[in-house]
C-alpha positions as CSV (number, residue, x, y, z in Angstrom):
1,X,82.7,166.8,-88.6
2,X,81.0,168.3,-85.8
3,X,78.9,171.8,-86.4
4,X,79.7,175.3,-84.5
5,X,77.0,175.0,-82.3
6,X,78.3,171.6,-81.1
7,X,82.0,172.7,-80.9
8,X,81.2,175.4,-78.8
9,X,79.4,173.4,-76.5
10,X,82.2,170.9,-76.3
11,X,84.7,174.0,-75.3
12,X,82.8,175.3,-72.5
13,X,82.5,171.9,-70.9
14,X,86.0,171.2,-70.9
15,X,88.2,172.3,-67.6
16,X,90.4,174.6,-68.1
17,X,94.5,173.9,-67.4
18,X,96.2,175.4,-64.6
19,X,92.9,176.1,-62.4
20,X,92.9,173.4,-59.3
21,X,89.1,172.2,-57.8
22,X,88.7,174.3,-54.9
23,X,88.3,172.6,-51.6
24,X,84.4,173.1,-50.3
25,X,84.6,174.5,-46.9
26,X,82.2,173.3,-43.8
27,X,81.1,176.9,-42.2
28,X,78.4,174.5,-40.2
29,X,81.5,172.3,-38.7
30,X,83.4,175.2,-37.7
31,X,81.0,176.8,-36.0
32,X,80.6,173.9,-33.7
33,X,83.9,173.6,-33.0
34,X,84.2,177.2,-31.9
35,X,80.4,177.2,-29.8
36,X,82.2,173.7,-27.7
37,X,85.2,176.0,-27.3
38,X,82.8,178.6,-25.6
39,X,81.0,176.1,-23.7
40,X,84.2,174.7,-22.1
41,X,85.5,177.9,-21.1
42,X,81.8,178.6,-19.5
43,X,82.3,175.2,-17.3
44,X,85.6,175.3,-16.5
45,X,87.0,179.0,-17.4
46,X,84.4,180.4,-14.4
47,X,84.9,178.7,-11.6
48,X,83.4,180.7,-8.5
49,X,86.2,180.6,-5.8
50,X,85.2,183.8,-4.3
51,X,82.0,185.7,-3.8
52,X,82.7,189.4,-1.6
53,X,79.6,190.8,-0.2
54,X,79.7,194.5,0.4
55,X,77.6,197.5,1.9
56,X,75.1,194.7,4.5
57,X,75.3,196.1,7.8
58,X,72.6,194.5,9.6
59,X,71.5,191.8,6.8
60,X,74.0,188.8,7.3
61,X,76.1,187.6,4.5
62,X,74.4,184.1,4.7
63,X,70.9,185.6,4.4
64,X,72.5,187.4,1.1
65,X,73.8,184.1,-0.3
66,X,70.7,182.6,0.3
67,X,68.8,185.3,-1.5
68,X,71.4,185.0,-5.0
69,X,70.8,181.3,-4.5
70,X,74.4,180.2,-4.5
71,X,73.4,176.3,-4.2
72,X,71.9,176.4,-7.7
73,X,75.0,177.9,-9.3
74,X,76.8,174.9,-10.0
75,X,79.7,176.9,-8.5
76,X,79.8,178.9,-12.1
77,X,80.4,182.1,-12.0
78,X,78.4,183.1,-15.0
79,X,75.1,181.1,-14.2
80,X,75.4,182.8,-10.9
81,X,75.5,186.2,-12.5
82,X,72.7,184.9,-15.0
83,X,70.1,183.8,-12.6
84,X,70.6,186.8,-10.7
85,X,69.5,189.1,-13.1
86,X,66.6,189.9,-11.0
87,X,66.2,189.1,-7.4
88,X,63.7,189.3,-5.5
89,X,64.2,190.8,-1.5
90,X,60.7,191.0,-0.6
91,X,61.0,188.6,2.0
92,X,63.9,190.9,3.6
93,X,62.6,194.2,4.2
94,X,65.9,196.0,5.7
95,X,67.0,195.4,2.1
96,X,66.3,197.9,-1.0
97,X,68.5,196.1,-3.8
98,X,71.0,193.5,-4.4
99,X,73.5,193.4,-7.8
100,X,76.3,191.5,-8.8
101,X,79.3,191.9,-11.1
102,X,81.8,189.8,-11.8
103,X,85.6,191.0,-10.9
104,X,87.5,188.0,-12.7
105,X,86.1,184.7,-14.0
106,X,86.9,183.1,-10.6
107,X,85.5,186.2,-8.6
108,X,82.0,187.6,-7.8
109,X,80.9,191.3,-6.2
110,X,78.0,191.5,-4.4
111,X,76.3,194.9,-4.3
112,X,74.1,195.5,-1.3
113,X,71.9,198.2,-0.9
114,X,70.3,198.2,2.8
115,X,67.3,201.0,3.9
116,X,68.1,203.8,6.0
117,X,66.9,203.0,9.8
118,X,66.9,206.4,11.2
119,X,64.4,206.3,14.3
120,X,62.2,203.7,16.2
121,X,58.6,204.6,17.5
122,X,56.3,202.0,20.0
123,X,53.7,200.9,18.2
124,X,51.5,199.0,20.1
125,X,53.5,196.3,22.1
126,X,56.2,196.2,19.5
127,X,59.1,198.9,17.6
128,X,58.7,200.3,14.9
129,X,61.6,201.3,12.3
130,X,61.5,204.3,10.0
131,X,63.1,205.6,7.1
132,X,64.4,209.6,6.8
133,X,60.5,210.1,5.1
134,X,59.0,208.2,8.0
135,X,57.9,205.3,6.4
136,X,57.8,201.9,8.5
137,X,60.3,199.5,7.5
138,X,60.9,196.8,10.0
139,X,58.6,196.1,13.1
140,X,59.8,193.7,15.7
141,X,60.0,193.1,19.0
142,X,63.2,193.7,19.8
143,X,65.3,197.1,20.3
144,X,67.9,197.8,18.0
145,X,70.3,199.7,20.0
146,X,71.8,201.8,17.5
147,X,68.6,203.1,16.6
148,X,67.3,206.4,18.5
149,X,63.5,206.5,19.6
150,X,61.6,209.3,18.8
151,X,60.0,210.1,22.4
152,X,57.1,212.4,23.4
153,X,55.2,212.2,20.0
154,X,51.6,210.1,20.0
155,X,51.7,208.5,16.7
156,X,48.9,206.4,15.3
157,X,48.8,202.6,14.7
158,X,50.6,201.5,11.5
159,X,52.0,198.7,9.6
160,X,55.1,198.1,7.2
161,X,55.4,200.5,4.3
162,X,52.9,202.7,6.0
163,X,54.3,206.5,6.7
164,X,53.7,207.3,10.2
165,X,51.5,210.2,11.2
166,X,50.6,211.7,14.9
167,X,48.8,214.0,16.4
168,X,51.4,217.4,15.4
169,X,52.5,216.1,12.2
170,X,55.2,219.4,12.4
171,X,56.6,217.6,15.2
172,X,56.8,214.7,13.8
173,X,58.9,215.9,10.5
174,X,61.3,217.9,12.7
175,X,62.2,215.1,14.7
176,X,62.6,213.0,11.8
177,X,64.5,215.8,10.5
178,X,66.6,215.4,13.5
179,X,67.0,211.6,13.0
180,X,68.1,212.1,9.7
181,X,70.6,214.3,10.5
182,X,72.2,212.1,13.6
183,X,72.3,209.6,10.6
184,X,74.1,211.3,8.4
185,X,76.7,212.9,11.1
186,X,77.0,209.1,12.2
187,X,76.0,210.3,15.9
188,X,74.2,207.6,18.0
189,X,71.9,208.8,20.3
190,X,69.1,207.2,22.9
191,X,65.8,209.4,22.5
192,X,64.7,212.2,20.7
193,X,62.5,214.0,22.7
194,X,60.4,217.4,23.0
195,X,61.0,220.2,26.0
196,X,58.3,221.8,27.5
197,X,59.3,224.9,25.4
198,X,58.5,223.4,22.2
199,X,62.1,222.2,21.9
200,X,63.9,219.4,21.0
201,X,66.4,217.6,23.3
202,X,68.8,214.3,22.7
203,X,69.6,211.4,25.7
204,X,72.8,210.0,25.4
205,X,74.0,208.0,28.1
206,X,74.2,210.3,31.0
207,X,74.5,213.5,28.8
208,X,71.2,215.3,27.8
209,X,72.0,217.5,25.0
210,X,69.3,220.6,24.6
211,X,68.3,221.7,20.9
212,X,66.1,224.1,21.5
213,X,64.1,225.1,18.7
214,X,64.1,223.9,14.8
215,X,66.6,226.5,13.8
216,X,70.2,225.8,12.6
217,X,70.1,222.2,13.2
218,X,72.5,221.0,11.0
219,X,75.2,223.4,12.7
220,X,74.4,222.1,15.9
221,X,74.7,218.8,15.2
222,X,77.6,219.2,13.6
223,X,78.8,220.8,16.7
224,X,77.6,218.0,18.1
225,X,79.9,215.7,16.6
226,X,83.0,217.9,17.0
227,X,82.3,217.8,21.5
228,X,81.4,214.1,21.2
229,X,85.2,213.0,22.5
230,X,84.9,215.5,25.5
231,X,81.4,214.3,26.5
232,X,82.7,210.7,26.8
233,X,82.7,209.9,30.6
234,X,80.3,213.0,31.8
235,X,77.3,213.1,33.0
236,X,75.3,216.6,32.6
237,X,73.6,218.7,29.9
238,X,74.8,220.4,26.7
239,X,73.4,223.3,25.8
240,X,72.9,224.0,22.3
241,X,69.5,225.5,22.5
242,X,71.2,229.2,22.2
243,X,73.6,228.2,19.5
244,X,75.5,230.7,17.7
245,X,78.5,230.1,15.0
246,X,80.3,233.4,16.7
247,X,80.8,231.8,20.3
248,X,83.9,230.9,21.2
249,X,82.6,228.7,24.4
250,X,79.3,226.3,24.9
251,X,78.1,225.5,28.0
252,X,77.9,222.3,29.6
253,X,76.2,221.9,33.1
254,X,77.3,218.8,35.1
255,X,74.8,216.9,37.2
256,X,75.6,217.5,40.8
């Protein structure tokens, strides 16, 4: 006859009716499964079938797509997102950023961020392209017509990512001032010049257009841009040199 102490023992050993062995899960297995689930929908699920490039003016879209190195996307939409992280645009300098986002799984955006060209200067035998704070960004040897030159001023030699400076450096910042504002107002002008009254003057076409001095010069510009469609055709000078909001008339002198 067996003791307590063995009986006991016995009892606790002994499974207990009604209670079925659990099944032993695999949480490794699963996991698997569900990380090859995400890795197929990564290689087929994003598909690029579309990449839009917005806000390039002057940089073409194929020198953007060769900066976000499509050809070493795989045509995937996420490893072009991924390797894009950073870019580097040193080797454009009209550019000043570059990001993507991704619209659908098919679909990329690309954000493009392009510096302000507001004036051109001649330096040396080639132009020179500024920014509204004067700082060289492009210098080529080619015109870009759009761009207005800043005319009159002496400026000493400089190279990219310099900030210009001349000989009247108050000159200099009210005609960039000037170039700034055409900019903004979308108004595309030849020259920026100085009078021989210490005033400022535009060429445009065949229509010379008189500032006079430093004063009000966002009103005249804007007045500017308000005669533009009745200077089309003329040739002459605007005068804007004596501006004054109360006026009802400006005067315009044709060339005879």
């Amino acid at each position: 006859m067996a003791d307590k102490g063995t009986e006991t023992a016995y009892k606790r050993q002994r499974k207990q009716p009604g209670k079925r062995k659990k099944k032993k899960r695999h949480p490794v297995l699963a996991f698997f499964i569900i990380l090859i689930v995400l890795v197929l929908l990564g290689v087929f699920g994003f598909q690029t079938k579309d990449i839009q490039i917005t806000g390039n003016e002057r940089v073409t879209d194929d020198k953007v797509k060769e900066l976000i190195q499509c050809d070493k996307s795989y045509g995937n939409t996420l490893i072009l997102w991924l390797i894009n992280r950073k870019i580097d645009i040193s080797s454009e300098p009209l550019l000043s950023g570059i990001r993507l986002s991704i619209e659908n799984p098919q679909k990329v955006v690309v954000h493009v961020r392009e510096q302000q060209l507001v004036a051109a200067v001649k330096n040396n035998d080639q132009y020179s392209y500024v920014n509204e704070k004067g700082r060289i960004i492009l210098t080529q040897d080619d015109k870009i017509p759009d761009i207005p030159m800043m005319d009159g001023i002496q400026i000493k030699s400089a190279e990219n990512g310099d900030v210009l400076t001349a000989n009247d450096d108050t000159v200099l910042d009210s005609i960039l001032n000037i170039a700034a504002l055409l900019n903004e107002e979308e108004i595309i002008a030849d020259t920026i010049g100085i009078t021989s009254d210490g005033g400022y003057d535009l060429v445009m076409g065949r229509v010379t257009v008189l500032l006079g001095k430093d004063i009000y010069m966002e009103e005249k510009l804007s007045e500017l841009k308000d005669l533009l469609p009745n200077l089309d055709g003329l040739s002459g000078t605007l005068h804007l040199e004596e501006y004054d909001s109360t006026k009802d008339s400006i005067i315009f002198t044709k060339d005879s």
